[in-house]
C-alpha positions as CSV (number, residue, x, y, z in Angstrom):
1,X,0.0,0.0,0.0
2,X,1.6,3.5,-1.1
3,X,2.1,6.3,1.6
4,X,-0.5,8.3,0.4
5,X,-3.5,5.8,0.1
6,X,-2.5,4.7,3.8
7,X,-4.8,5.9,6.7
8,X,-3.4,6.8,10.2
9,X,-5.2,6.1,13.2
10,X,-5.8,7.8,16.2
11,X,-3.7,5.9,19.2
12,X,-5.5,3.8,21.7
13,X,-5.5,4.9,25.2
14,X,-6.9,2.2,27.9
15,X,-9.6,3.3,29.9
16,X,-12.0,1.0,32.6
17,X,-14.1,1.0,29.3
18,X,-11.6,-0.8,27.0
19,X,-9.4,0.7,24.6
20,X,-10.3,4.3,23.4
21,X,-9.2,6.5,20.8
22,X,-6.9,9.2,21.8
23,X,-7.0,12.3,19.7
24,X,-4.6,14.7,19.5
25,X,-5.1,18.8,19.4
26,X,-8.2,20.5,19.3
27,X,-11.4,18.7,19.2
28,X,-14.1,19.5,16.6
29,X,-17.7,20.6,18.6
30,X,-21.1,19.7,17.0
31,X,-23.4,22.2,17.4
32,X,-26.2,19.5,18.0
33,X,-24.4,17.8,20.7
34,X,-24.7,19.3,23.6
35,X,-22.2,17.8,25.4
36,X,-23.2,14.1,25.1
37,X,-20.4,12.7,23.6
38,X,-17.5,14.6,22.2
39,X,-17.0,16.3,26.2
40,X,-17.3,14.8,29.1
41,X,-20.5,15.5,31.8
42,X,-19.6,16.6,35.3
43,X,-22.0,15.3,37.9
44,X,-22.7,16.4,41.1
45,X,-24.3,15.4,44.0
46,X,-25.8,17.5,47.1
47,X,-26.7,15.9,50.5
48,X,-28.4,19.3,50.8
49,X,-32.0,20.5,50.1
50,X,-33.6,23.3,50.8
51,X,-37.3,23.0,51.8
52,X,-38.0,26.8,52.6
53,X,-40.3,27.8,55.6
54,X,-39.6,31.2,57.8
55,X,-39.6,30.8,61.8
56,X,-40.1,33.7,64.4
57,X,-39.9,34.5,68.1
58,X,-40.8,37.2,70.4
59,X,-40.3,36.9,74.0
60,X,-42.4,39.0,76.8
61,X,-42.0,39.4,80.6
62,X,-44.1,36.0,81.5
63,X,-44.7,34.9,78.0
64,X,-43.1,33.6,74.9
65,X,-44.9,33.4,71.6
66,X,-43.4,31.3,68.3
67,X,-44.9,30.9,64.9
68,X,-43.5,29.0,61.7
69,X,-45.0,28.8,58.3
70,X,-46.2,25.2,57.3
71,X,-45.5,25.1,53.5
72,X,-42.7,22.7,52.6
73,X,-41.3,23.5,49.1
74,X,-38.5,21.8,46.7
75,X,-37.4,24.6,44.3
76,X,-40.4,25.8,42.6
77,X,-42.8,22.8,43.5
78,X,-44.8,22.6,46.6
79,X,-44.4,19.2,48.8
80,X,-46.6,20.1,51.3
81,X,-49.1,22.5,52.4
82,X,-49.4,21.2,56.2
83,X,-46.3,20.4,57.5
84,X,-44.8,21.8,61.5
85,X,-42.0,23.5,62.1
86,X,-42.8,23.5,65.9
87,X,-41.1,20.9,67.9
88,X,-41.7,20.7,71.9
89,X,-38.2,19.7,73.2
90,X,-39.3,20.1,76.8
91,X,-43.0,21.2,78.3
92,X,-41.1,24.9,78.5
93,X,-39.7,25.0,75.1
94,X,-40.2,24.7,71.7
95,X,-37.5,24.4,68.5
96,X,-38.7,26.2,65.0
97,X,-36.5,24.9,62.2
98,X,-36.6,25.7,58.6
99,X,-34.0,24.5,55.9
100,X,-33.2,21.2,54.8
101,X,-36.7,18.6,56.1
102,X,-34.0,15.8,56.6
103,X,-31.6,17.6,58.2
104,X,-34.4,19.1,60.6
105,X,-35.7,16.0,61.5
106,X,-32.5,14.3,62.4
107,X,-31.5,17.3,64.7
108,X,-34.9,16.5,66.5
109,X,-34.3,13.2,66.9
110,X,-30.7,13.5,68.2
111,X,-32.5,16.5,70.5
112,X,-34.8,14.2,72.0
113,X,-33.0,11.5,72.9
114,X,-30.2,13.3,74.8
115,X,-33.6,15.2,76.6
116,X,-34.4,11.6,77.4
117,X,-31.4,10.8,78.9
118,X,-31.2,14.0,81.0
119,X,-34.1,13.3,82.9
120,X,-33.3,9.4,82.8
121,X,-30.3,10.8,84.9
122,X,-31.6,13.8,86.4
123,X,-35.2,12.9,87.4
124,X,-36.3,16.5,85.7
125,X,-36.7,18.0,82.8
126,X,-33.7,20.2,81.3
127,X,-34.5,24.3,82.0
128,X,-34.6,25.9,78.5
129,X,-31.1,27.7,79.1
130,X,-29.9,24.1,79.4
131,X,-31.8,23.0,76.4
132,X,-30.5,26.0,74.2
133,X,-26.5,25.2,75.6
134,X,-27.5,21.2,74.2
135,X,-28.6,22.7,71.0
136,X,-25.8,24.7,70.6
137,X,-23.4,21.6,71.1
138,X,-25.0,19.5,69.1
139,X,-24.5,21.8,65.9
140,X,-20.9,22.3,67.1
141,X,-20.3,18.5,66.9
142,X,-21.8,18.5,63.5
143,X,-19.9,21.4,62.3
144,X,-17.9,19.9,59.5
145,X,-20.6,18.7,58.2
146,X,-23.6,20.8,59.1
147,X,-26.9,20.4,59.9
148,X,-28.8,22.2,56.8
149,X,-30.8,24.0,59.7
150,X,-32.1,27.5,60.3
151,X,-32.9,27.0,64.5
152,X,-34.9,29.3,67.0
153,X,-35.4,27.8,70.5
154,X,-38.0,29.9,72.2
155,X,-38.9,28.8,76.0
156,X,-39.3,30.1,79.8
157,X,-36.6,30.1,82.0
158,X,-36.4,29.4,85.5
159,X,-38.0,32.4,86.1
160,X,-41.0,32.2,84.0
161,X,-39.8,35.0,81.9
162,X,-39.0,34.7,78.0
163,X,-36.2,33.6,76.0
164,X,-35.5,33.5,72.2
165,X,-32.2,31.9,71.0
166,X,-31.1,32.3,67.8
167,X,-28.0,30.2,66.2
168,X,-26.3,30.0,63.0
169,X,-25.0,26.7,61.1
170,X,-22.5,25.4,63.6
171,X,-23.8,26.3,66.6
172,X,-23.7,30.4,67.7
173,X,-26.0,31.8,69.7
174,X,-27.5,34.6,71.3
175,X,-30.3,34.7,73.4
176,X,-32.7,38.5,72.4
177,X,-36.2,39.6,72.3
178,X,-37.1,38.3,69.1
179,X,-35.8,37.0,66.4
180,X,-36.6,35.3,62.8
181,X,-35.1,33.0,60.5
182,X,-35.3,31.0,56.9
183,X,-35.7,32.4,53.6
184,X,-38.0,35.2,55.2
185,X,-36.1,36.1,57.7
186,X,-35.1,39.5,55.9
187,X,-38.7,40.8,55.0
188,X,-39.8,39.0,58.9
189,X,-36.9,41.0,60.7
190,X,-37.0,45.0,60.0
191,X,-41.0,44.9,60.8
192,X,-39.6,43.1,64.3
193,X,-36.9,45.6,64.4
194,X,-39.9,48.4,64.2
195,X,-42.4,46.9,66.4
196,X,-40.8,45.1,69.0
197,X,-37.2,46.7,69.4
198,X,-38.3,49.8,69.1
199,X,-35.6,51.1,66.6
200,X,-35.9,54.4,64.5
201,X,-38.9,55.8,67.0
202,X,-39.0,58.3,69.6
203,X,-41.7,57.2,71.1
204,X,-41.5,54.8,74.4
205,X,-41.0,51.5,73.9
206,X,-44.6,49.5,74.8
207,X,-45.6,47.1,76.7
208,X,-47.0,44.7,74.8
209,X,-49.9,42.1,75.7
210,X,-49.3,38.3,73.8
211,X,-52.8,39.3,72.0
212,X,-50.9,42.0,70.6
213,X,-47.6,39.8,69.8
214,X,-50.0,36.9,68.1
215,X,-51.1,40.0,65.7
216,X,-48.0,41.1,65.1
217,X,-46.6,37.9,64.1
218,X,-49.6,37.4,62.2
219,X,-48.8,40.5,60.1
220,X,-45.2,39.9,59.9
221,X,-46.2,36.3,58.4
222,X,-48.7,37.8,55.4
223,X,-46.1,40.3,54.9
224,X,-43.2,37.0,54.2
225,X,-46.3,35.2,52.3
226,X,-46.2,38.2,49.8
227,X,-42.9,38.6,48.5
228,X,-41.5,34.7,49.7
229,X,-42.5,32.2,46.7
230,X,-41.2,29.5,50.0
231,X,-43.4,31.6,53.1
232,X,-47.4,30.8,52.7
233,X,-50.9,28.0,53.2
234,X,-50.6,28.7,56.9
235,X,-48.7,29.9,60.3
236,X,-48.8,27.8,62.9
237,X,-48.4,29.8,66.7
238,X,-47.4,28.5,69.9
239,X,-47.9,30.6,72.8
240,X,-46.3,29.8,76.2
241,X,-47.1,31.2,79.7
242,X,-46.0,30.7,83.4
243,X,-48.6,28.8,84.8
244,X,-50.6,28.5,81.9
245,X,-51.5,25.4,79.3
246,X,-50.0,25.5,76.0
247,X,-52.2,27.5,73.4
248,X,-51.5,26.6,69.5
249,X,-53.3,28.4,66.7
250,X,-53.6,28.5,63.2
251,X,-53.7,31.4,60.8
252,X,-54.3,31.0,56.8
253,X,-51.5,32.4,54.5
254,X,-51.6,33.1,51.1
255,X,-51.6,29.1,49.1
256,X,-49.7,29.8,45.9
């Protein structure tokens, strides 16, 4: 066979496939084919999901009121319409979680069992200062791979009075007033900011009743259901006292 009638192929390169060819210099692109065959696909996968939902907290003098949406989203689809965010950790305290479902409902179970255990050893209940110092562990231990969880623990403390403790991913915390969190956390907070801290006003700071808290959470919810496509269907509001049952309540959000 002369030089010029012979064809030169590509050389083989092994691969867990089987031989391959192996070409050399720039590689011609189909316009029809999208990456299928001529360029390798990266893949990735993400423990991660995030289902949404906004949580808030305000605290009074002998009272502690905390509401959570109870729409559970994946991207733009809806999952579920009725689903808590409220979880009683102790008879004085109560975690709201948004984030990742998952993620939320292993931190619960990992909450509860360790509660368990405390009064196994203790022959009580933990105080909610001792609850919120367990959650805050808890993330810590978990912080190199984090809980997917956006955490309020509101409760009473020894002294009846009430407590709101905010915490980020790995476990920081801060114990305020009020507080929000999850993806309406920034259109929840400045109407908090206004009512309840008082900020920007010259007026005296009020004394408010826990009707009066109820309706301002209530407001600060329709306002999140508004502009959050992940906020809405309903809010779902725990109200503790000193010396008092539990009251929960449901108010209707915006559903789509």
């Amino acid at each position: 066979m002369s030089m010029n009638k012979m064809t030169l192929l590509p050389p083989l390169m092994a691969s867990s496939e089987g031989s391959v060819p192996f070409r050399l210099g720039p590689v011609e692109e189909d316009p029809c084919d999208h990456g299928i065959t001529s360029r390798p696909i990266e893949h990735r996968f993400s423990p991660y999901d995030f289902n949404g939902g906004t949580v808030a907290a305000i605290a009074g003098d002998d009272y502690v009121v905390v509401a959570a949406d109870t729409r559970l989203s994946s991207g733009y689809e809806i999952l579920s319409r009725d689903t808590t965010k409220l979880h009683a950790v102790t008879t004085n305290c109560v975690l709201a979680s948004s984030g990742c479902k998952t993620d939320v409902d292993q931190l619960r179970s990992v909450l509860d069992i360790r509660g368990k255990i405390y009064q196994h050893n203790h022959r009580k209940s933990m105080s909610t200062p001792s609850v919120a110092q367990m959650l805050s562990n808890t993330l810590y231990y978990k912080r190199f791979f984090p809980y997917y969880a956006f955490n309020l623990l509101a409760g009473l403390d020894q002294e009846g009075k009430g407590a709101v403790y905010s915490y980020d991913a790995i476990g920081s915390f801060e114990r305020s007033q009020y507080s929000a969190n999850g993806s309406g956390q920034a259109y929840v907070i400045p109407l908090l900011d206004n009512l309840i801290g008082n900020r920007n006003r010259t007026t005296p700071k009020p004394d408010l009743s826990v009707e009066e808290v109820v309706e301002i959470l209530k407001d600060a919810f329709l306002n999140a259901g508004e502009r959050d496509i992940y906020t809405g269907d309903q809010v779902e509001i725990i109200v503790l006292r000193k010396d008092q049952p539990v009251s929960r309540q449901l108010f209707a959000l915006k559903a789509d």
